[in-house]
C-alpha positions, -999 to 999 in steps of 0.1 A, spaced: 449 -373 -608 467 -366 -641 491 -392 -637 462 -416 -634 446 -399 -669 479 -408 -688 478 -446 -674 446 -445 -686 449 -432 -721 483 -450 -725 461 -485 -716 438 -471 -737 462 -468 -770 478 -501 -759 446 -517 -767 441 -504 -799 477 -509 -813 472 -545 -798 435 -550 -818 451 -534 -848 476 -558 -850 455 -588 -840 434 -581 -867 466 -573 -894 478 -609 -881 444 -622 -894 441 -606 -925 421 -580 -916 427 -543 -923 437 -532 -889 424 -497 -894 390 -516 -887 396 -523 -848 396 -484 -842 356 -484 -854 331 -489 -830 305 -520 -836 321 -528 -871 354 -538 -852 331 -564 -832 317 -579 -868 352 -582 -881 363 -599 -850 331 -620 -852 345 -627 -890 382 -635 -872 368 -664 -852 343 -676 -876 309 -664 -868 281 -650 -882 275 -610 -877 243 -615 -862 258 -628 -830 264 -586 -827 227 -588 -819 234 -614 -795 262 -591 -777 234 -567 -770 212 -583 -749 222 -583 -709 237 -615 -698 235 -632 -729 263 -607 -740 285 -619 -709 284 -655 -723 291 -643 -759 319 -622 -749 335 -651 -731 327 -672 -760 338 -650 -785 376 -646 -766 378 -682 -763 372 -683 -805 400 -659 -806 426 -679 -784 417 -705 -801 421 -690 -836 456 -681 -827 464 -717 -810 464 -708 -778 445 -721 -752 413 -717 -726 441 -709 -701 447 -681 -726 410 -673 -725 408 -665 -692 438 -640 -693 424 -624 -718 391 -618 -702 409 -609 -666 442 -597 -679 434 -579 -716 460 -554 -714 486 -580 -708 471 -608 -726 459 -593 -757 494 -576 -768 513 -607 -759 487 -623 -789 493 -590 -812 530 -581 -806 539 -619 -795 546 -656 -816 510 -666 -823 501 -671 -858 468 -668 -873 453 -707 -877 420 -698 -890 386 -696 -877 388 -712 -843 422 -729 -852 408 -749 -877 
């Protein structure tokens, strides 16, 4: 059982290092992906959205769609593909440091 705690909380730390740096990558200070609901504005900023989709991400269902949306944005922000998408929404703690800690540059909002 402890073993499984440590996988957990080393996932866990993955995934911030990997948002940090994501968001550094961006231009964004990276400190921001450890805050709750203001690292999900500053992503929504990332991809080139308004910050009321946040309200959007709250609703049941509609947040689903949003969140796969919202991924996509980000693949696409960092010239990857929707291939890339759906790694990141199956396979996040493989996916999302190979954006952070891997080649992909920053293109702008939605790799404009």
């Amino acid at each position: 059982m402890i073993g499984l705690l440590i996988i957990y909380f080393a996932v866990i730390v993955l995934l911030l290092a990997s948002m940090w740096a994501v968001f550094a990558k961006a231009g964004k200070p990276g400190w921001t992906a450890l805050i709750p609901i203001y690292n999900l504005i500053i992503l929504l900023e990332i991809v080139g959205k308004p910050w009321w989709w946040l309200f959007l991400m709250l609703i049941p269902l509609v947040n689903v769609v949003f969140a796969i949306w919202t991924y996509n944005l980000l693949s696409k922000s960092f010239g990857k593909s929707e291939g890339f998408t759906v790694g990141l929404l199956l396979l996040s703690f493989i996916f999302l440091p190979i954006l952070a800690f891997g080649e992909a540059q920053y293109k702008g909002p939605a790799g404009s």
